[in-house]
C-alpha positions in Angstrom: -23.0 -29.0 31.2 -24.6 -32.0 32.1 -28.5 -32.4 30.8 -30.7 -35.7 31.5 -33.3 -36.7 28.1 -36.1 -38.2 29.4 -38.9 -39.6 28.5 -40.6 -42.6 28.4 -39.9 -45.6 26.1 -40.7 -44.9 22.4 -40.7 -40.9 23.0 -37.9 -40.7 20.5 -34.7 -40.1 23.1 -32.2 -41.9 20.9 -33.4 -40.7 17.9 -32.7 -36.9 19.2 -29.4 -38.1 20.8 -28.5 -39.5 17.2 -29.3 -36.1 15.4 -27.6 -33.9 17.9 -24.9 -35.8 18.0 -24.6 -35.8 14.1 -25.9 -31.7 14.1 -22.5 -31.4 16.4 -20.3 -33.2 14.6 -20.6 -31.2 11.9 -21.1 -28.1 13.4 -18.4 -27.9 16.1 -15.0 -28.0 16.7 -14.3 -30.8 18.8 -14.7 -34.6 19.0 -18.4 -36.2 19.5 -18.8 -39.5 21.4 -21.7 -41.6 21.3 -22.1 -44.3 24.0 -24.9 -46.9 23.3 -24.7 -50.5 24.9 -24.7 -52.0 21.6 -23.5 -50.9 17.9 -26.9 -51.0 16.3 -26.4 -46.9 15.0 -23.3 -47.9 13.8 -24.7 -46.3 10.5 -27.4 -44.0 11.8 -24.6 -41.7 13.0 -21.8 -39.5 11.6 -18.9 -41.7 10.1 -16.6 -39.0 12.6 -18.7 -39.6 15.4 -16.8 -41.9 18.0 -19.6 -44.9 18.5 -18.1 -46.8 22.2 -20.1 -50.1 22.9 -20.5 -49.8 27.1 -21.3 -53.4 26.6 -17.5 -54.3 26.6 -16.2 -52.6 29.4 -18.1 -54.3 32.5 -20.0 -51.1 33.8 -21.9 -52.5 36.9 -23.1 -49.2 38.5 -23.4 -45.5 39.1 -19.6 -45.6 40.0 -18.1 -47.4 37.4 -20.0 -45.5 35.0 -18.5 -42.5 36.3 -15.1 -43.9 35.9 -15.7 -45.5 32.6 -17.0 -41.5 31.3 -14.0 -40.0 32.9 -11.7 -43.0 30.6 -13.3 -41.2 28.2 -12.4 -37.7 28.3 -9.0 -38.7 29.6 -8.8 -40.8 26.1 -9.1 -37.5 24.2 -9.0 -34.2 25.9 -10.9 -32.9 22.7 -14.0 -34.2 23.0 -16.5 -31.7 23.5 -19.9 -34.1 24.1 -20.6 -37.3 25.1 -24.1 -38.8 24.5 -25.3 -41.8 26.3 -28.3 -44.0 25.3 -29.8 -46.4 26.7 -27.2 -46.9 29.4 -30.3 -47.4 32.2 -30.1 -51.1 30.0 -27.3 -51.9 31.6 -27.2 -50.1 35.3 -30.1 -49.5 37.7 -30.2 -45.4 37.5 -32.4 -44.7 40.6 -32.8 -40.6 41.1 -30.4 -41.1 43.4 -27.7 -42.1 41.3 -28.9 -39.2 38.6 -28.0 -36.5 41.5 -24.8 -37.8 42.5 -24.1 -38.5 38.7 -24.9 -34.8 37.8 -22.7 -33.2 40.8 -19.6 -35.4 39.9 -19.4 -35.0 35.9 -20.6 -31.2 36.6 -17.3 -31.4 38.0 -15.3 -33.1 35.1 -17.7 -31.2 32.6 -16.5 -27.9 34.0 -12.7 -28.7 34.1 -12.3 -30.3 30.5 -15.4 -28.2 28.5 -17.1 -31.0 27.9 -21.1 -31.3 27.6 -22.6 -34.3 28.6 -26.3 -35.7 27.3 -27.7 -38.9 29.2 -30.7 -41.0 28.1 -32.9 -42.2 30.9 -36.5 -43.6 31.4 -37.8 -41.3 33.7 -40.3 -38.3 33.4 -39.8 -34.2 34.3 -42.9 -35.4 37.5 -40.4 -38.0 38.9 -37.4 -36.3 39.1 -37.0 -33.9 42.3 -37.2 -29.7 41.5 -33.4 -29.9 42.1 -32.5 -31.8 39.1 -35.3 -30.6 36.8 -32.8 -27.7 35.4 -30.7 -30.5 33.9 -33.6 -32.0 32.2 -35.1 -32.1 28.8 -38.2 -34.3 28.7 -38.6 -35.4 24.8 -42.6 -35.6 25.0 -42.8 -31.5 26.5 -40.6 -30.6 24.0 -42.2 -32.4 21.0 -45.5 -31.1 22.4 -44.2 -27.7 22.3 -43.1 -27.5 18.3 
């Protein structure tokens, strides 16, 4: 499964990566990594949670974000999710890039079980119908409780 957090800036999408990712850890079976583009949660996450700073591998776009994900999984066959923050920090994530991203990891996400959770500054009105499925828009959700 691949699902996209939106929201805008300050709508709490790192804080609900950070507590899924720690709900998991202690909840599921396999390996958790978190992927920010720096090591400030270093302490606001799960001790067994894998933190990777993106910061120190030279991801430049879409592509070699891709690639860098799939290092990932092919680092550790039991990891079961991967959360990104912030990664749009980085990388220009155009809607583009957020439809081409979802068909390829669907792929790897499919083949190795792994779930995949992807911070990005955008809201449910500005992404097409097509991708809205793989969406979670913080502020709807919050709205909702």
């Amino acid at each position: 499964m691949v699902k996209f957090i939106l929201g805008t800036k300050g709508s709490g999408k790192t804080k609900w990566l950070i507590d899924n990712a720690n709900k998991d850890m202690k909840e599921g079976n396999g390996n958790i990594a978190f992927i920010d583009v720096d090591d400030n949660h270093i302490f606001s996450l799960d001790y067994s949670v894998r933190l990777i700073n993106a910061m120190e591998f030279n991801i430049l776009n879409v592509e070699s974000f891709y690639g860098f994900l799939c290092g990932v999984i092919g680092m550790d066959y039991d990891i079961e999710k991967v959360y990104v923050d912030g990664i749009y920090k980085i990388i220009d994530l155009k809607i583009e890039d957020l439809e081409k991203l979802l068909k390829d990891l669907t792929t790897i996400s499919e083949k190795f079980n792994t779930d995949f959770y992807i911070n990005v500054e955008y809201t449910m009105e500005q992404v097409p119908e097509d991708l809205r499925e793989h969406c979670l828009e913080l502020e709807t959700e919050l709205a909702l409780r």
